[in-house]
N, C-alpha and C positions, 0 to 999 in steps of 0.2 A: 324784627327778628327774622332772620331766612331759616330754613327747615333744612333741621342737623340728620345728616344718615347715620343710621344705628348701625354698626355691623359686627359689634360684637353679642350677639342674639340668638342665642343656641335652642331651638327648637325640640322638645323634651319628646318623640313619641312611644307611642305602646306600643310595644312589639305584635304584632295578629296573634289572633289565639288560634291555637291550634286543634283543628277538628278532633275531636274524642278518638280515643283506639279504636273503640267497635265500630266504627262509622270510615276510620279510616284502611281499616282491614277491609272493610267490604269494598270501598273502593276499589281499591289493590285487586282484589279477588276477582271482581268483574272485569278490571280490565285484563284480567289474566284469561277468564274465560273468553272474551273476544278476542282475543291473542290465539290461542288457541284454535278454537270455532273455524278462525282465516285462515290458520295454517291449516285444519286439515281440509279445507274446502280448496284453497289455494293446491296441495299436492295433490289430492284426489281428483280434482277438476270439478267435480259435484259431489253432492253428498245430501243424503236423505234423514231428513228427520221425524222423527214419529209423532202421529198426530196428537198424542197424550203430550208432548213433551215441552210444557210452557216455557218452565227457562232456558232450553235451546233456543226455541223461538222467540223469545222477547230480547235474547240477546242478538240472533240476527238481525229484528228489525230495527234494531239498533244501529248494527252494521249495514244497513239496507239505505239508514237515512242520512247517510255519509258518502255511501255509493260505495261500502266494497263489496256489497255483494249483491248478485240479483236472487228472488225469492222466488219461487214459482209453487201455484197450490194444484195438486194432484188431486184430480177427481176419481169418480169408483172406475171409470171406463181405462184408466190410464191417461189420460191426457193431460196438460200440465193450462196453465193460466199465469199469466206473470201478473203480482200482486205490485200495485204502488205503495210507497210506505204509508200513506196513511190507510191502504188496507189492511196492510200485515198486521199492525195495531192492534183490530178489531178483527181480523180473520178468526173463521170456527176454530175451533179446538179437536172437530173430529176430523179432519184431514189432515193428512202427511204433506208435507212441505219439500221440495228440490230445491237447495243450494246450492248455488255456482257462482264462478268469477264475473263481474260486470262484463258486456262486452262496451267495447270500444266503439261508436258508430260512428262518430261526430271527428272531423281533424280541424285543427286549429290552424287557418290560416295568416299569415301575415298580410294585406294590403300593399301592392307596391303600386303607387301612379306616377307613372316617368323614372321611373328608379329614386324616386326622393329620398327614399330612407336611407339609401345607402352613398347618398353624395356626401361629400364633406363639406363642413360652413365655410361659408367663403368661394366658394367655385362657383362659377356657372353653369348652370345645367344646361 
């Protein structure tokens, strides 16, 4: 006996269940406050947050660990320190924070050796 394909075989599944409302409110609501947060950092150029002020801060270093913003912690003297995110995490709570736009250091080159990339297949270089 050779081996019959089935194909009329309709696969029954369950639809995902859908996250709770209060759960997905909060969703919503956070990513409205990093929405936010970037735009007013993004128009203002920086922007200062108070040291008391956790969920500013937690939701930057949120934003820090994606790379839109850079974090810097202000000390008594005025001077700034740029935090890495897995500082900002764990930074004190009694210093004020400066928010700014990433800068840009790095450019992203393309490799050309002999102009290869840009020959067409088939020709001779």
């Amino acid at each position: 006996m050779g081996c019959v394909a089935v194909s009329n075989i309709v696969p029954f599944r369950r639809p995902p269940a859908a996250p709770p409302a209060g759960e997905r409110e909060a969703r919503n609501r956070r990513r409205g406050e990093q929405r936010s947060l970037m735009d007013a950092v993004y128009a203002s150029g920086s922007l200062v947050v108070a040291a008391g002020d956790r969920d500013t801060k937690l939701t930057a270093s949120r934003l820090q660990v994606y790379g839109f913003l850079a974090i810097e912690e202000l000390s008594e003297d005025g001077t700034a320190r740029r935090l890495r995110p897995s500082e900002a995490i764990r930074a004190r709570a009694e210093r004020p924070w400066r928010l700014s736009k990433p800068a840009m250091t790095t450019a992203v080159t393309i490799p050309s050796l002999d102009g290869f990339l840009f020959d067409a297949l088939g020709q001779p270089g």
